[in-house]
C-alpha positions as CSV (number, residue, x, y, z in Angstrom):
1,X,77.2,100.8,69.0
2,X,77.5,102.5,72.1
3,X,77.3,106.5,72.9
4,X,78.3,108.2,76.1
5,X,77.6,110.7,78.7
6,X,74.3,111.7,77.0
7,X,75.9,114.7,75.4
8,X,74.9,117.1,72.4
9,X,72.9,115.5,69.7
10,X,72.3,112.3,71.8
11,X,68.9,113.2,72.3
12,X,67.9,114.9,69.5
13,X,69.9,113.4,66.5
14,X,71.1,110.0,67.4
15,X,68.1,108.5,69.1
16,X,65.6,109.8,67.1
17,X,67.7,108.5,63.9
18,X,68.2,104.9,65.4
19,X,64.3,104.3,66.5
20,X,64.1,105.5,62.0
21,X,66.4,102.8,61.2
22,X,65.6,100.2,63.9
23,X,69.1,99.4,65.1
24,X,69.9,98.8,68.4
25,X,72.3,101.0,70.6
26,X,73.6,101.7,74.3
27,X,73.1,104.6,75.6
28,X,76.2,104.7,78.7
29,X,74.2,107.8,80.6
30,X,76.0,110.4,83.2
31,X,73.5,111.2,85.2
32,X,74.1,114.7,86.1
33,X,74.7,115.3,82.0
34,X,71.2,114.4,81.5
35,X,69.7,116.2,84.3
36,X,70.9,119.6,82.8
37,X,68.2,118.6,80.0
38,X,64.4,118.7,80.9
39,X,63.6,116.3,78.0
40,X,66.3,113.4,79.2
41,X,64.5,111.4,80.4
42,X,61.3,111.3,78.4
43,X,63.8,110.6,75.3
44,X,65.3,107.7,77.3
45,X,62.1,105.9,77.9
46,X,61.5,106.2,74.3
47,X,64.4,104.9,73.2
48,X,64.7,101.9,75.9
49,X,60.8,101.5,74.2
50,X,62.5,100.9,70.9
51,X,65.1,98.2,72.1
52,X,68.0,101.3,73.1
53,X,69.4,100.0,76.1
54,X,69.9,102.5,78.6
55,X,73.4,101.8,80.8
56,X,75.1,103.0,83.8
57,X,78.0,105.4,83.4
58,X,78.0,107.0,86.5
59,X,76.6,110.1,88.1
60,X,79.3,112.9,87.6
61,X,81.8,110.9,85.2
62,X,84.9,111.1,88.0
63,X,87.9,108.6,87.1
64,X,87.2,106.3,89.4
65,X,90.7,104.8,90.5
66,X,91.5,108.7,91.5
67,X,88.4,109.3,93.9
68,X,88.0,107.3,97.3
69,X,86.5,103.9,96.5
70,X,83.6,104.6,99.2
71,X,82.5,107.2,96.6
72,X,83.4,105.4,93.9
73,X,81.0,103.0,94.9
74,X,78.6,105.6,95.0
75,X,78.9,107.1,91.5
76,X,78.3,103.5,90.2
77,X,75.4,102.5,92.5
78,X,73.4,105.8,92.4
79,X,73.8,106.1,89.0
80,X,72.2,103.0,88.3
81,X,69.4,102.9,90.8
82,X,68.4,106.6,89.1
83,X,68.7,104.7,85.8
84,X,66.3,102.2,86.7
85,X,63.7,104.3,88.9
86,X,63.7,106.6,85.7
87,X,63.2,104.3,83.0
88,X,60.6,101.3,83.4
89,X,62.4,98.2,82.5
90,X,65.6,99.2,81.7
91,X,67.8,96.3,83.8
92,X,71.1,98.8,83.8
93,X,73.4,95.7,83.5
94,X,76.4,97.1,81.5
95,X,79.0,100.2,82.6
96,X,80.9,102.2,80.7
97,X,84.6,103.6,82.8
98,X,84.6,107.1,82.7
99,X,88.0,108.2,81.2
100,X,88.2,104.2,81.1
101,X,90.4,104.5,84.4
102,X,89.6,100.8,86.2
103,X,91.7,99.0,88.6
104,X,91.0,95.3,90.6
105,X,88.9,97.3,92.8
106,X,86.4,98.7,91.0
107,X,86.4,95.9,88.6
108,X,85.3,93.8,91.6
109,X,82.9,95.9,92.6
110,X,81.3,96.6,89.2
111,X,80.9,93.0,89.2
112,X,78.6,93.1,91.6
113,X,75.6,94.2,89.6
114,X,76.6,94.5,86.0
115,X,77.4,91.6,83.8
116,X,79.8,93.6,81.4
117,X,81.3,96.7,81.4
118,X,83.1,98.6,78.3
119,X,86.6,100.1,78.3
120,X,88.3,102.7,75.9
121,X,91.5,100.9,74.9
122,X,91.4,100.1,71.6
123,X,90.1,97.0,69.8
124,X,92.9,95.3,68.3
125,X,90.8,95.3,64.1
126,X,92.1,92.0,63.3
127,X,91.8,90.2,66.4
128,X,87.7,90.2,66.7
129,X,87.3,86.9,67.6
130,X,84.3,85.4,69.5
131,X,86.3,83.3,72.5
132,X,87.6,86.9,73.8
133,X,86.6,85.7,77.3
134,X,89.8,84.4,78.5
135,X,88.6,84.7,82.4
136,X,85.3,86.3,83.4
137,X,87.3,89.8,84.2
138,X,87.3,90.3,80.5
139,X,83.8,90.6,80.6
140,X,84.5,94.0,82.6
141,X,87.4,95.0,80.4
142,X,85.7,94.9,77.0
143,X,87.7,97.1,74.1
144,X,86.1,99.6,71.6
145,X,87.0,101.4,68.4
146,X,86.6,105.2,68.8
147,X,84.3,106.3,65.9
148,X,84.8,109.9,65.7
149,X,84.9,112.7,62.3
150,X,88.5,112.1,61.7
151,X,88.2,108.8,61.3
152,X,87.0,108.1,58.0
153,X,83.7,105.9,56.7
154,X,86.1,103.3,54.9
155,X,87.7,102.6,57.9
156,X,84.6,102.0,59.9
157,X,83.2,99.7,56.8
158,X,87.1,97.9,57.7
159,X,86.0,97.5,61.1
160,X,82.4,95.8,60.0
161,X,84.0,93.6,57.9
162,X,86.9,92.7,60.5
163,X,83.6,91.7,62.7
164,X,82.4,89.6,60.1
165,X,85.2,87.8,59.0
166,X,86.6,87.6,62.5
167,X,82.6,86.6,64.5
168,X,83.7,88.1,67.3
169,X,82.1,91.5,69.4
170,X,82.9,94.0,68.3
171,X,82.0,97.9,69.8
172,X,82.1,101.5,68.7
173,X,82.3,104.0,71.2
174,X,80.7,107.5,70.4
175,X,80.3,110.9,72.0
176,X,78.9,113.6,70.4
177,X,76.8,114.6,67.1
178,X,76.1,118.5,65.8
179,X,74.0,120.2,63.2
180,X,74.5,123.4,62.0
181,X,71.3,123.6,61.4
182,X,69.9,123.2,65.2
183,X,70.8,124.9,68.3
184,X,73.4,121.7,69.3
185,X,76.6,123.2,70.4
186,X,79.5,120.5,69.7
187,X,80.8,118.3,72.5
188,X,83.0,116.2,72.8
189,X,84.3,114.2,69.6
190,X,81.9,115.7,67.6
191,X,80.6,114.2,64.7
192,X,78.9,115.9,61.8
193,X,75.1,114.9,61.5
194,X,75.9,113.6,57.8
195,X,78.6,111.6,58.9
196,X,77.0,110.1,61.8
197,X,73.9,108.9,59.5
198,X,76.3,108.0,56.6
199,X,78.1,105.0,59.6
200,X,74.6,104.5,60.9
201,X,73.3,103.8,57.6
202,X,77.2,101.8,56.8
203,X,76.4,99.7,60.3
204,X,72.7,99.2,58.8
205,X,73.4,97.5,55.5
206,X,75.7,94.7,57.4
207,X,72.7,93.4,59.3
208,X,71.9,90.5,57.4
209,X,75.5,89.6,58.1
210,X,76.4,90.7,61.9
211,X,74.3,90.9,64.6
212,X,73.7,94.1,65.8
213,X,72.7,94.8,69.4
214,X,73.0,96.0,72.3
215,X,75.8,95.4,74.4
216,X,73.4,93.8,77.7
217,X,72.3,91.8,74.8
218,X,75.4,90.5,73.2
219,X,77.1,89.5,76.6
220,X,73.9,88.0,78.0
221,X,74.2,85.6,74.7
222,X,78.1,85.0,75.1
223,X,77.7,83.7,78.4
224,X,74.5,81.7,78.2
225,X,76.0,79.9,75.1
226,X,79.0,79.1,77.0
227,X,77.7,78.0,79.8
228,X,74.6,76.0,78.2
229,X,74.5,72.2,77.0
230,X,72.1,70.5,74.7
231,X,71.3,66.9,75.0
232,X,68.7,65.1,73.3
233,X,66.5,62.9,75.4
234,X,64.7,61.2,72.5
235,X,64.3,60.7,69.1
236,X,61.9,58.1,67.7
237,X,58.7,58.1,65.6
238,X,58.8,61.5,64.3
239,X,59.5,62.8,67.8
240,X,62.5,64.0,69.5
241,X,63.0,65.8,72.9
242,X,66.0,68.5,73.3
243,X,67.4,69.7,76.5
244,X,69.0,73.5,76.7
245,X,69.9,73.7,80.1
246,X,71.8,76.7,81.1
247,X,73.0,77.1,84.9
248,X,73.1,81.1,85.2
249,X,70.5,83.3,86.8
250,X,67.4,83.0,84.7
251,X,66.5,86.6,86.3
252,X,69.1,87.9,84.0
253,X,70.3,85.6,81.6
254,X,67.2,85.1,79.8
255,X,67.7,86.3,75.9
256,X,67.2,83.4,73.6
257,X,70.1,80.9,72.1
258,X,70.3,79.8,68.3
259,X,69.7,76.1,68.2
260,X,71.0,74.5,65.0
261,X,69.5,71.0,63.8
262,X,69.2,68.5,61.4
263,X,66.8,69.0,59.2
264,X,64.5,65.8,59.1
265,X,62.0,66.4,56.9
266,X,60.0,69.4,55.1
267,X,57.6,69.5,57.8
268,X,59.1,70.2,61.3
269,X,57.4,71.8,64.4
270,X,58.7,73.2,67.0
271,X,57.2,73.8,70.4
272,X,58.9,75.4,73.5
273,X,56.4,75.5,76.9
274,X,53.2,75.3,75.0
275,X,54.3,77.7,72.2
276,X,55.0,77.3,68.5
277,X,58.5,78.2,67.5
278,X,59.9,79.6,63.9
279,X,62.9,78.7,62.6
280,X,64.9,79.5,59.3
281,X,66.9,77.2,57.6
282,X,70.3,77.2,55.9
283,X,70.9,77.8,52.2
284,X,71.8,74.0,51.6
285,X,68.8,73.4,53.1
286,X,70.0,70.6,55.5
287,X,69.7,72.4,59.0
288,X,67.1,74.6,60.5
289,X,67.8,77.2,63.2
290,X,65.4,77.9,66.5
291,X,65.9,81.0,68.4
292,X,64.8,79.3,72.0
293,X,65.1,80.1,75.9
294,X,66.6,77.5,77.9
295,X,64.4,74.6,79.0
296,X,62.6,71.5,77.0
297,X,62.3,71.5,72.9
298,X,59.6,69.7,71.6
299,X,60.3,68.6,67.7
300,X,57.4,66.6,65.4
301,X,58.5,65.7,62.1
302,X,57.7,63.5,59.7
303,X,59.2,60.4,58.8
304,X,58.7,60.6,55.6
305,X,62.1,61.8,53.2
306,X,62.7,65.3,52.1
């Protein structure tokens, strides 16, 4: 899920409501949006506190192939240095086009010091599928599905199952949320509170069944599992070594890979640099699964049978 420019209801509806339900968001900030609101800030830290990632989508939300590129460049580098100055951690690693205008350019130069960046055209529903990279500009050309009041809660329980059946990423892009009940005016694409908690609460249910995360997240994984290999380096005595190697920039590409293996016996343990690993298994109960960082995988088992 991803909401832009920071507009009404961000702050005081939507964040609050996805810290309540522990999902996962991007936050695509305008910088001079959030400076008209004294409490911007403070709610971004919270939310990036409570795994909201808070992304770069520029300073004054210009179309970017209709400005000169020299301050082009400075809507997308300012706005990401005050992003990261402002909120402690937050690696401002993904971009969001304003009025999804892009061109070689700016792609190129987004490149730079994001590893993704969001469009607006729109995701084609039955075409979700997880090799989407065709060349690494698509990583900077990613579609959405614009969730907005008109478009009803069926179809964006069509779009979650289209992600499940299809494994691929898939993105909503928001704007907006009102309540007649607080002093939020309505912005652009508004979306009723009740509706935006009734697809929040819609996105919620399918976790057991699609990962839901941010988008620094999801790309991070994509490209670490593409470019990793696994090899294992020995297996004998109720011991075996694995190898995750994965080439990219540890500095950024750090989030952890699923590792599926054979299950070898009912009592397997797992130890990655000194520390204990969990893992889950599969329903057949033939294969566990290790959430691990690149590097060495230590597995003890015992010989014995299941």
């Amino acid at each position: 899920m991803t909401f832009d420019d920071w507009l009404e209801g961000q702050e005081e509806i939507i964040v609050p409501e996805l810290i309540k339900r522990k999902l996962p968001a991007t936050m695509f900030v305008t910088v001079q949006v959030a400076n008209w609101r004294k409490t911007a800030f403070p709610v971004m830290r919270l939310a990036h506190a409570n795994g909201i990632e808070i992304a770069n989508h520029t300073i004054t939300h210009p179309s970017l192939t209709d400005i000169p590129f020299e301050k082009a460049k400075i809507e997308i580098d300012s706005a990401r240095k005050v992003i990261i100055d402002s909120v402690p951690g937050a690696k401002c690693l993904t971009f969001a086009y304003p009025m999804g205008t892009k061109n070689p350019e700016v792609i190129r130069y987004i490149e730079r010091e994001h590893i993704a960046a969001r469009a607006v055209n729109a995701a084609d529903e039955k075409g979700i599928k997880y090799d989407f990279d065709l060349d690494s500009a698509d990583y900077f050309k990613i579609p959405t599905a614009r969730i907005w009041h008109i478009i009803t809660l069926e179809k964006v329980s069509r779009w979650l199952t289209y992600a499940e059946n299809g494994g691929g990423l898939l993105t909503f892009m928001m704007h907006s949320v009102y309540d007649d009940s607080l002093v939020t005016t309505k912005g652009w694409d508004a979306m009723p509170k009740d509706y935006m908690l009734a697809m929040l609460d819609s996105v919620k249910s399918r976790e057991d069944s699609i990962w839901i995360t941010t988008l620094e997240s999801a790309i991070k994984y994509h490209k670490e599992k593409k470019a990793s290999t696994i090899k294992v380096l020995k297996d004998k005595k109720g011991k075996m070594e694995i190898d995750l190697d994965c080439p990219l920039d540890a500095a950024i590409y750090n989030h952890e890979l699923t590792v599926k293996l054979k299950k070898k016996s009912n009592n397997m343990t797992v130890i990655q640099n000194g520390k204990k690993l969990s893992f889950s298994e599969s329903k057949d109960g033939q294969w566990i699964f290790i959430n691990a960082l690149p590097g060495k995988l230590e597995v003890s088992y015992s010989e014995s049978s299941q």
